[in-house]
C-alpha positions in Angstrom: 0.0 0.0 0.0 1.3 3.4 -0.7 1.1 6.0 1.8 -1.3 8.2 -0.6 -3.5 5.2 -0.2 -2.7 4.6 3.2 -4.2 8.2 3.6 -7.1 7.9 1.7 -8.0 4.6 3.6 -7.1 5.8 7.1 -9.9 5.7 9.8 -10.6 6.8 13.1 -9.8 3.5 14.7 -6.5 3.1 12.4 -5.6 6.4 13.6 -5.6 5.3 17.4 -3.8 1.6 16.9 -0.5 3.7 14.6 -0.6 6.4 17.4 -0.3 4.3 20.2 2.2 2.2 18.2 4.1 5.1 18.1 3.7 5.8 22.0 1.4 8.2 21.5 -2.1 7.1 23.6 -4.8 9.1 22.3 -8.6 9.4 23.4 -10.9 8.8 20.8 -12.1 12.3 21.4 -8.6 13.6 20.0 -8.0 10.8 17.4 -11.4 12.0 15.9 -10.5 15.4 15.6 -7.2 14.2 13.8 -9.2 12.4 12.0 -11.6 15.5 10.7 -8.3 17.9 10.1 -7.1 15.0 8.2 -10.0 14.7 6.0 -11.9 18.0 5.7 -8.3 19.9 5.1 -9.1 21.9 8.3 -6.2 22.9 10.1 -6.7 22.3 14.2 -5.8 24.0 17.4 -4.8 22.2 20.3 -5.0 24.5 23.4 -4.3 22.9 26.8 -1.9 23.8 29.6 1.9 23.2 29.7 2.7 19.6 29.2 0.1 18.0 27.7 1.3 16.3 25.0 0.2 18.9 22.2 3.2 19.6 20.5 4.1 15.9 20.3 0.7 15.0 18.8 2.0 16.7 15.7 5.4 14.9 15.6 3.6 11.8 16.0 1.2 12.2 13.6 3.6 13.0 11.1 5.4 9.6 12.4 2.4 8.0 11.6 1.5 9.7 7.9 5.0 8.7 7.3 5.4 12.6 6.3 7.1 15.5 6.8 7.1 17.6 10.2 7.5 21.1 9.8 7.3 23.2 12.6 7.2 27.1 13.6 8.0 28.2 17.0 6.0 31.3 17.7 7.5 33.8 20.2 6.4 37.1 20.5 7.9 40.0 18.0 7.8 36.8 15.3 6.9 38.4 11.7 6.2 37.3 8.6 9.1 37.2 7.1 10.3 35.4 10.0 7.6 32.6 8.9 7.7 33.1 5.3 11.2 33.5 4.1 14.7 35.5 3.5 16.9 36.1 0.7 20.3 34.6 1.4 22.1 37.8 1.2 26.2 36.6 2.0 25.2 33.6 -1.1 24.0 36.8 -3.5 27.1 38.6 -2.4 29.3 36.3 -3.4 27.6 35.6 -6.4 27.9 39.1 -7.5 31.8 39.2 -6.6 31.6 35.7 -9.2 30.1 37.9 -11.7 31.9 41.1 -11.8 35.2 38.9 -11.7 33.7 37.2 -15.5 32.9 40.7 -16.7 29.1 39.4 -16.8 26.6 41.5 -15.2 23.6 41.8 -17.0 21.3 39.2 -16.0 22.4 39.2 -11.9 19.1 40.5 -10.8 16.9 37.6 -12.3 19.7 35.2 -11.0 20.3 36.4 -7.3 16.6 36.8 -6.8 15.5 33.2 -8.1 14.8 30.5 -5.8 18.3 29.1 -4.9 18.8 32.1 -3.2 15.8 31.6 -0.9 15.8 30.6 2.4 13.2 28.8 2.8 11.0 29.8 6.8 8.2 26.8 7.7 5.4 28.3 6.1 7.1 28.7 2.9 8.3 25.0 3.2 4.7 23.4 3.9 4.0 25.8 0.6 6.9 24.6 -1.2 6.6 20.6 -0.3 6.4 17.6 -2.8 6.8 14.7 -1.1 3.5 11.7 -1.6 1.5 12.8 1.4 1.6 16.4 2.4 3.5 17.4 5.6 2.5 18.3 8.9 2.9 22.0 9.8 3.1 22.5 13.2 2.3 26.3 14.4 3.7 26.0 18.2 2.3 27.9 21.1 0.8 30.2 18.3 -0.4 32.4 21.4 3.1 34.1 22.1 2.8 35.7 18.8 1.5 39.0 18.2 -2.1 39.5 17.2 -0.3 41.0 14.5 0.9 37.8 13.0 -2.3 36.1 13.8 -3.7 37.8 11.4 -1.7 37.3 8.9 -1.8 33.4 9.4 -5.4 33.4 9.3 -5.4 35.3 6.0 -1.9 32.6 5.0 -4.6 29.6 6.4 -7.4 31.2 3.5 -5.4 30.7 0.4 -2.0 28.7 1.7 0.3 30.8 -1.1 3.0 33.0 -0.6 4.0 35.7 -2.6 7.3 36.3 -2.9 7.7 40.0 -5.3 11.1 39.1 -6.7 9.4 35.7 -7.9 5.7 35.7 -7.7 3.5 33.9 -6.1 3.5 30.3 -4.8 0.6 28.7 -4.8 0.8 24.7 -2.4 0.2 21.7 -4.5 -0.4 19.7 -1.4 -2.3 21.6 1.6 -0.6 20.9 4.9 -1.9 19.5 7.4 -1.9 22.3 10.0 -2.1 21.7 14.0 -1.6 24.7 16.3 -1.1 24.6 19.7 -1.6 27.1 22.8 -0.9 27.5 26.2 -3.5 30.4 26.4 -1.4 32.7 27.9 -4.1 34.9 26.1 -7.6 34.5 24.0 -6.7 34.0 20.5 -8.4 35.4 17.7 -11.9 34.8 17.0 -11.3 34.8 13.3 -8.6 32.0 13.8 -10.5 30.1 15.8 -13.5 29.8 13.4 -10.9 28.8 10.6 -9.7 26.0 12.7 -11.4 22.8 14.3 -10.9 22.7 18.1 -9.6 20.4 20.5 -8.9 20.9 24.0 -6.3 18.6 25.3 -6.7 18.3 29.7 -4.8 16.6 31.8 -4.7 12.8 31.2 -7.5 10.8 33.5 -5.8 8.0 35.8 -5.9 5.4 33.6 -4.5 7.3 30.7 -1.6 8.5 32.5 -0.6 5.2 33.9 -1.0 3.5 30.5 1.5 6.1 29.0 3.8 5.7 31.6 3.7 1.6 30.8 4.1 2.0 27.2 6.9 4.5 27.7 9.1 3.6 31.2 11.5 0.6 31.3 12.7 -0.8 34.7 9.9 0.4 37.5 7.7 -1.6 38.6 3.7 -0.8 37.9 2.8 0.0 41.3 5.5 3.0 41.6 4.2 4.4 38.3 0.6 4.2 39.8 2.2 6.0 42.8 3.8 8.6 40.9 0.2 8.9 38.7 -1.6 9.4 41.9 1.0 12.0 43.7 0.9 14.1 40.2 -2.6 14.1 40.2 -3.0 15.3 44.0 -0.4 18.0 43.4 -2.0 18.8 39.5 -5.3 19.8 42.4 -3.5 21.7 44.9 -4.5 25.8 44.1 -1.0 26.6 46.1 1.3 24.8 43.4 1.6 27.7 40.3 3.2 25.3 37.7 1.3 22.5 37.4 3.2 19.3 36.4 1.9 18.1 33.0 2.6 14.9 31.4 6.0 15.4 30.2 6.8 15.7 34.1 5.3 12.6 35.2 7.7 10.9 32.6 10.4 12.5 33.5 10.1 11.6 36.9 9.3 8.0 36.0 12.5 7.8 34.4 14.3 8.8 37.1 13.2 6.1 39.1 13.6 3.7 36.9 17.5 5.0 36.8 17.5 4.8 40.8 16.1 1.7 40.7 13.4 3.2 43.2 11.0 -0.3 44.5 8.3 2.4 46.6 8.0 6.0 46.3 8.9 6.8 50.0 9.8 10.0 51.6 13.4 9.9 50.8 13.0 9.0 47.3 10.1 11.6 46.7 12.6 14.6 47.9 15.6 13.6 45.9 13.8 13.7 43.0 11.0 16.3 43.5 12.6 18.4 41.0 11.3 16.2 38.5 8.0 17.4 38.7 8.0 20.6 40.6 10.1 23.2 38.6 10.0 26.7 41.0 11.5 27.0 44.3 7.9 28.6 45.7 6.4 25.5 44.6 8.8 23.4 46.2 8.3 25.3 49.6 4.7 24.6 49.3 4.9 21.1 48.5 3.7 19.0 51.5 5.4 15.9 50.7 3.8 13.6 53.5 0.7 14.4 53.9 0.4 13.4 49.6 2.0 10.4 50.3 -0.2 9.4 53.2 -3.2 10.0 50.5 -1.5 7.6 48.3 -0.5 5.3 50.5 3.2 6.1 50.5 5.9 5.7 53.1 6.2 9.4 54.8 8.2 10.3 57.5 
């Protein structure tokens, strides 16, 4: 089977068994949005806090499609050309210099403003691609970019072409398949928003967590990755604790065992590797260590 026809046959339950073969665990709630995106050429945004597991959805995915990952890091003061592209200036230069040493000027306009002189940003790329299936654009934490650049991504997201004055304008052969994620640090557009589909990714449930933690962790035994579930989810409820620990933590700390060899998650273990999870020295004031472990049926003291 090619992967164009792996594509077109791909279903909502296909979708779930090549994530999680991937070690990605996905609800069927997400996997069906994918799934949508996928189909209806809609590009989706993933908002959810820190840690979730949104950004790696998209490197999975493209895992998966056997594609392409392309991704933009949004930060604030980001620009379009910044996303788009820039003209390799010290490669022109030298080209000129080449020129002028031959005696041959006349066509060095037309040649230093073609496209081997492009440097080619994400968005221009996911224009630009030609591989079987198209890639997977990833628009990362699009909410530390200026409202500025929002709006021009929801007017790139319209007509996915760049114009480029020196060349014209590039139109995609292949639409990308567009997944953006936020942190919602603050309320994105509503004119993005009603371009995209919408998922929002929460915390893992229990089971979830734990089943991620099986797939992923070598070396620790079950019941300290239930213990480690259950202490992440008391402190992910505590109001005191301003950074919660996402999912990315939990692993973290999981692994970390596993490398200490940990058999229990007792007091001593819990406070030599607390870091793990907690990541500001006010949390880790506030954390009360035994009395979580007491709910979880740890060893305190």
């Amino acid at each position: 089977m090619s992967k164009a026809d792996f594509l077109e046959g791909l279903t909502i339950d296909t979708l779930i068994e090549r994530l999680e073969k991937h070690l990605y665990v996905a609800d069927r709630s997400l996997a069906t949005a994918l799934y949508l995106a996928i189909k209806m050429n809609k590009p989706l945004l993933i908002e959810g806090e820190p840690g979730c597991g949104k950004t790696e959805i998209a490197k999975v995915l493209a895992e998966v499609l056997q594609t392409d990952l392309i991704r933009l890091q949004c930060y604030e003061g980001l620009d379009a050309s910044d996303a788009i592209y820039e003209w390799n200036y010290p490669k022109q230069l030298l080209y000129i210099r080449l020129l002028e040493n031959k005696g041959d000027l006349r066509d060095v306009e037309s040649e230093i403003f073609s496209e081997k002189f492009l440097l080619k940003r994400p968005l221009l790329a996911a224009v630009m691609h030609e591989g079987e299936i198209p890639p997977v654009l990833l628009i990362d934490e699009i909410d530390r970019a200026d409202e500025e650049f929002e709006g021009f991504l929801l007017e790139f997201l319209a007509e996915f072409q760049v114009t480029i004055p020196e060349i014209g304008t590039i139109k995609c052969k292949k639409q990308p398949i567009v997944i953006l994620t936020s942190n919602r640090t603050r309320e994105i557009g509503d004119g993005l928003k009603r371009r995209c589909l919408y998922y929002y990714q929460s915390y893992p449930s229990r089971e979830k967590e734990l089943k991620i933690l099986k797939l992923k962790v070598r070396g620790l035994d079950e019941s300290v990755m239930a213990k480690i579930v259950d202490f992440v989810n008391v402190v992910r409820q505590r109001p005191e604790i301003s950074k919660k620990p996402g999912i990315s933590e939990s692993l973290d700390w999981a692994n970390a065992l596993a490398r200490l060899s940990a058999r229990d998650l007792n007091r001593d273990t819990v406070m030599a590797t607390l870091s793990c999870i907690i990541k500001t020295q006010e949390d880790l004031m506030r954390m009360d260590v035994d009395s979580i472990l007491s709910m979880i049926g740890g060893k305190s003291g």
